[in-house]
N, C-alpha and C positions, 0 to 999 in steps of 0.2 A: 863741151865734152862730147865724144864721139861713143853714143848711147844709142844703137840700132832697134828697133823694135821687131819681133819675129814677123809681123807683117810685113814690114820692108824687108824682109830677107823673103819670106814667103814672094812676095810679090814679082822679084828676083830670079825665083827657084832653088832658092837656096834654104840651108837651114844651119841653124846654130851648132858648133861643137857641147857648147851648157847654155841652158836658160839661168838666168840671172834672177830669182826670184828676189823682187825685191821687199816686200812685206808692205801692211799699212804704215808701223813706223817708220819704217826705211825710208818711205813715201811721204807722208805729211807730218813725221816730229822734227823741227826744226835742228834738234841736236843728233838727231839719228842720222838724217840725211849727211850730214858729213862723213859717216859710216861707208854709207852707199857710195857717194864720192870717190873717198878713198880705196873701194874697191873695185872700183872702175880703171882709177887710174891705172890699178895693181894689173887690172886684168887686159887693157890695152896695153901695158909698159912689157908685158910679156909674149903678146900678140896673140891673145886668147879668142877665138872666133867666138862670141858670147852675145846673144839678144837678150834682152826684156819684154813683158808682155804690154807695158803700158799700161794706157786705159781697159786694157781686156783684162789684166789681174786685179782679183776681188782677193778680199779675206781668206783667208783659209776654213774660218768656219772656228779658229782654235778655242776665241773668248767664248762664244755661244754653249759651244758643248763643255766648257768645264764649269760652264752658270747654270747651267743644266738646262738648253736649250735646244734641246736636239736635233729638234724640227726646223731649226735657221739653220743647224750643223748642218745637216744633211742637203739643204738648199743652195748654201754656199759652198759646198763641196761638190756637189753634180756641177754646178756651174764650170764652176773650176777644171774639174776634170772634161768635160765637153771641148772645154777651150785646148785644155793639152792635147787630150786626144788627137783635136783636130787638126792641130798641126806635127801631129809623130811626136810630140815632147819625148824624150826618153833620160834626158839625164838633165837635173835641176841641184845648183847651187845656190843656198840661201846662206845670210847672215842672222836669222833669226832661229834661235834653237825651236820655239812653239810652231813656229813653220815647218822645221824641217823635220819635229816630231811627228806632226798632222798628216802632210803629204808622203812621209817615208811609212808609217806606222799602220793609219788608220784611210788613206784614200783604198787603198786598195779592194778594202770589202765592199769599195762602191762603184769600183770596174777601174781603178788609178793605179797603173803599174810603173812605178818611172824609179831609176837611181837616182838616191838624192843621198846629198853630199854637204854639211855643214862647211861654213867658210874657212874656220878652222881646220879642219883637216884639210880642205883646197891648199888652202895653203901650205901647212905643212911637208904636202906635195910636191909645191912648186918648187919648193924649201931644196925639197929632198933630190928633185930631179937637176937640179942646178939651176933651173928658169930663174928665181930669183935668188940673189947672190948679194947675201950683210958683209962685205969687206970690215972683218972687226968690230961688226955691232952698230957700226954707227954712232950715232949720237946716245944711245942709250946704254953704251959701255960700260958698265959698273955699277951701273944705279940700280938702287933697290926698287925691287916691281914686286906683287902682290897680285896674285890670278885668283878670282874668286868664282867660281862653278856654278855655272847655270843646271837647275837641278832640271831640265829638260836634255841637256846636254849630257851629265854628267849621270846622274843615277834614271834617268829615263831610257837612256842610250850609251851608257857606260864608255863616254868619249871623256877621256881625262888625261891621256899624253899628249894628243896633237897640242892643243892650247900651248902645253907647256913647252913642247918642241920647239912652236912659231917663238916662242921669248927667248928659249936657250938659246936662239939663231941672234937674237938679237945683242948677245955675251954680257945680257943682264947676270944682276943679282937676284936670283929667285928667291924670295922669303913667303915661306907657305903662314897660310893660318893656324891657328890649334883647330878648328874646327874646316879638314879639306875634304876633297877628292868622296870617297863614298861617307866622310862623316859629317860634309859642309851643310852649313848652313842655308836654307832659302833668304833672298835677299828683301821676301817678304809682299811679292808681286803677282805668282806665278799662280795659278788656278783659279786665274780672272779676277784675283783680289786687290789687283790693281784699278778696278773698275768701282770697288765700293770704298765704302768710308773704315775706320779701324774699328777693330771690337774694344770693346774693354781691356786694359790689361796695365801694367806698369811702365812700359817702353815698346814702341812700334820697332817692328822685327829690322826693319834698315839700318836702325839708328845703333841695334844690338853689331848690326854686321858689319857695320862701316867703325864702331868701337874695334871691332877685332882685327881689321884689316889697317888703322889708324896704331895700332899698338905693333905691327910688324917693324915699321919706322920707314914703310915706301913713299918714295915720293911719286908713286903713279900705281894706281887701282887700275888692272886689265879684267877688263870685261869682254864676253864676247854672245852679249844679248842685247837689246833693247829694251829690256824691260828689269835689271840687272843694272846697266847703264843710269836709268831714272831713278833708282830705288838709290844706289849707293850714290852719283852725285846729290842729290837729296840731302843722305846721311853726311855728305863732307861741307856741304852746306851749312847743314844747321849742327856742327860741331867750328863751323868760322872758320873752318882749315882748306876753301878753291884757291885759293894766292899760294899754297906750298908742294897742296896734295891736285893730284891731278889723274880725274876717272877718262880711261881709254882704253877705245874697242882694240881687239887685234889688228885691224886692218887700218887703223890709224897709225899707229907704230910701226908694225913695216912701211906702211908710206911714207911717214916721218923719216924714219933711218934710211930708207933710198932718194929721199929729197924730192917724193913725187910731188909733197902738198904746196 
C-alpha cells in the first residue's frame, strides 16, 4: 500500500495536503487496522496527497487524562505537538473520535493549532464534491444498517449528519435506535473505561447497546470509532449473532461498495 510518511515528503520538500492521523488502535488493534486500510485505499483511489506520521505519532494523551492523569496528558501532548509543529501540520484527518476530540479541542491550550477533521465528515466531503461516486449504493442497496453514535463524536462535537450522509450515499436502509443522535447511548468504553474491569451492576452497557441495535433487525452495525467498534462486536459476540450481524467502520463500507477492498 502506497503509505508516505511526512518525513519522506519532508525530505523531498514537500508537504502533505492532510495528515492522516492514524491512532494507537488504528495502529496496533488487529481489527481496527483494517480501518486504517481501508482508508487508505479511499484516500489514494481519489488522489488525496495525504502522509502519516509513522513512528513519530505517540498517543494523544486521550486514555491518560480521562484516568485522571494529567501529568502523562500533558507529556504526550507536548510531544505530539513538537512533532506537528515541526513540520507546519495544519490540517489533520483521524478516524478515531478521542483523537480527534483531543487534538481539535484540548491541544491548543498547549500551543496545538491545526484543522482537524473527523473521517466521517472527510468523507462525506468527498461524497459531496463528487471525488467519490456510489453508482446505486453498491452492494449495500437496500439493506438494513444501524449507525450507533460515538458519544465523542456525537454530543462531545455535535457531529451527527455526516455519519448518516456517508450511509445515505450508500442507498442503504437507515433504521435508527430508540435510543440516537443527542439521546444515544455510550457503547460503554469511552472515559478510559475501556481500560478497567466492570463495576457492579445487572448488565455491562455493550451488551444493553448491542440489544438495541440487535432489535432494529440490521444486518450491519456502522460504527465510526475504535473503541465503539470493540465494545459492540463484543455485544454481537456474545449474543451468537457474527455469522448474520456484521459491526462496520464507515470507511469499510465505502470501500466495500467501490470494490477497493
Amino acid at each position: 500500500m502506497n503509505v508516505p510518511t511526512v518525513a519522506d515528503l519532508a525530505a523531498k520538500g514537500e508537504s502533505p495536503e492532510i495528515l492522516f492521523w492514524v491512532g494507537c488502535a488504528g495502529s496496533y488493534d488487529d481489527r481496527y487496522k483494517r480501518v486504517t486500510k481501508a482508508f487508505v485505499k479511499i484516500l489514494n483511489a481519489v488522489n488525496i496527497k495525504f502522509a502519516v506520521l509513522g513512528t513519530e505519532e505517540s498517543c494523544t494523551g486521550d486514555p491518560a487524562r480521562r484516568a485522571g492523569n494529567e501529568f502523562l496528558f500533558q507529556m504526550q501532548a507536548m510531544s505530539n505537538i513538537q512533532v506537528l509543529n515541526g513540520y507546519g501540520i495544519r490540517k489533520i484527518v483521524t478516524a478515531c473520535p478521542h483523537c480527534f476530540n483531543t487534538i481539535k479541542n484540548e491541544y491548543a491550550e498547549l500551543g496545538g493549532n491545526y484543522e482537524v477533521i473527523h473521517h466521517s465528515a472527510f468523507l462525506q466531503q468527498l461524497i459531496n464534491e463528487g471525488k467519490i461516486k456510489l453508482e446505486g449504493g453498491g452492494s449495500f442497496k437496500g439493506k438494513k444498517i444501524t449507525y450507533h453514535d460515538s458519544c465523542f463524536l456525537g454530543r462531545a462535537n455535535n457531529i451527527y449528519e455526516a455519519p448518516r450522509a456517508v450511509l445515505e450515499a450508500l442507498d442503504a436502509d437507515l433504521v435508527e435506535m430508540k435510543r440516537c443522535r443527542t439521546t444515544g447511548l455510550c457503547c460503554g468504553a469511552g472515559g478510559a473505561q475501556m481500560f478497567k474491569d466492570a463495576e457492579k451492576g445487572k448488565k455491562e452497557i455493550n451488551i444493553e447497546r448491542t440489544e438495541e441495535a440487535l432489535a432494529t433487525g440490521a444486518s450491519t452495525i456502522a460504527v465510526a470509532c475504535p473503541f465503539c467498534m470493540t465494545m459492540m462486536s463484543d455485544g454481537v459476540k456474545n449474543k451468537e449473532r457474527e455469522s448474520d450481524v456484521k459491526v462496520k467502520d464507515l470507511a469499510e463500507l465505502i470501500a466495500e461498495a467501490k470494490g477497493l477492498n
